[in-house]
C-alpha positions as CSV (number, residue, x, y, z in Angstrom):
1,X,-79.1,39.3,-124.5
2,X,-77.0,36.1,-124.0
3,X,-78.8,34.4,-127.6
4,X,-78.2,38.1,-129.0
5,X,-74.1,37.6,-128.4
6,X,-74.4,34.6,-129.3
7,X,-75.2,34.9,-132.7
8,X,-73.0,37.6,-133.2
9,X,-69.8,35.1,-132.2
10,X,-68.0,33.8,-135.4
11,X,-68.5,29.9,-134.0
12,X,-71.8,28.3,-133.3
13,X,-73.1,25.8,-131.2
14,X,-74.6,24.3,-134.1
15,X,-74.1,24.9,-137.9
16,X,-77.2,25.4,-140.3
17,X,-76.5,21.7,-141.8
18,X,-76.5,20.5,-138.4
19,X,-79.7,21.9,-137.8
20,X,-81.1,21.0,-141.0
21,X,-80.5,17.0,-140.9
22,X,-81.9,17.1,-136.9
23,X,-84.5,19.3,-137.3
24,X,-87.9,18.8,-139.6
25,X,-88.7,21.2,-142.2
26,X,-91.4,23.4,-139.7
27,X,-89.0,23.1,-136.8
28,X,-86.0,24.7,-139.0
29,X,-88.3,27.3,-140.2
30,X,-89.3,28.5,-137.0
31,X,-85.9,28.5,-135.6
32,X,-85.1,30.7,-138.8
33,X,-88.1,32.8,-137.8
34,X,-86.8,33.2,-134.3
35,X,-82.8,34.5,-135.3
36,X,-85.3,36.9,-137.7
37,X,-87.0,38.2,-134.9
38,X,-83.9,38.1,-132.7
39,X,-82.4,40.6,-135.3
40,X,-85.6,42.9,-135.3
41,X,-86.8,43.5,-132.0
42,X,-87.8,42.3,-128.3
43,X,-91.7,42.7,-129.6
44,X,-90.9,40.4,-133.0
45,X,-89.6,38.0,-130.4
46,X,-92.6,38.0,-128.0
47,X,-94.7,37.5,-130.8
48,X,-92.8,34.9,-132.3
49,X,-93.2,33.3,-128.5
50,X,-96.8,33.7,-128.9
51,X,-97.4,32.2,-132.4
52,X,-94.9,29.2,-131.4
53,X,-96.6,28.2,-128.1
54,X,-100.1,27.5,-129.8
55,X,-98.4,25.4,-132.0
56,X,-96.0,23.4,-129.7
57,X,-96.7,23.7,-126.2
58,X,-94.3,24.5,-123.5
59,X,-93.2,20.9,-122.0
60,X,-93.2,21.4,-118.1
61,X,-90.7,18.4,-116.7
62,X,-92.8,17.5,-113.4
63,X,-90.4,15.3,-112.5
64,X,-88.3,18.0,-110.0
65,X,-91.4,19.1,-108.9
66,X,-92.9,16.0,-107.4
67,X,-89.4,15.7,-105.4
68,X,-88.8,17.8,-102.0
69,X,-85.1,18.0,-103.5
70,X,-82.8,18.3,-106.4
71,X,-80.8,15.4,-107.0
72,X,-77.7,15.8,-105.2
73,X,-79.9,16.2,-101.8
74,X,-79.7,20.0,-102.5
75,X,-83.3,22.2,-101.3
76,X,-85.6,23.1,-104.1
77,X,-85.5,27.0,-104.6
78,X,-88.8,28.7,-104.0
79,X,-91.1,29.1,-106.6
């Protein structure tokens, strides 16, 4: 819902040319995929999650999880 608002606000966190010189052509398109899907439906976006996750995996950061606390000396949540 947040991303939803979001793209209805007039600025932007990032502009198209932005995204266009940082991004490569496939990333771009999929981005532009995932606004379309955004736009159509919560099922277009769970199958635009599918489709993207063969072809870039989700990166887990392990890092947090090897520690018994966040930095700051703060508890981990619970799983």
């Amino acid at each position: 819902m947040r991303f939803w608002w979001h793209l209805g606000m007039p600025c932007r966190e990032a502009t198209l040319d932005q995204l266009r010189a940082n991004l490569g052509e496939t990333k771009l398109r999929l981005v532009e995929e995932l606004i379309d899907a955004v736009r159509t439906s919560p099922e277009a976006i769970d199958d635009w999650v599918d489709a993207v996750e063969e072809a870039f995996p989700v990166v887990h950061d392990r890092g947090f999880a090897l520690a018994e606390t966040l930095p700051g000396g703060r508890a981990r949540p619970a799983p």
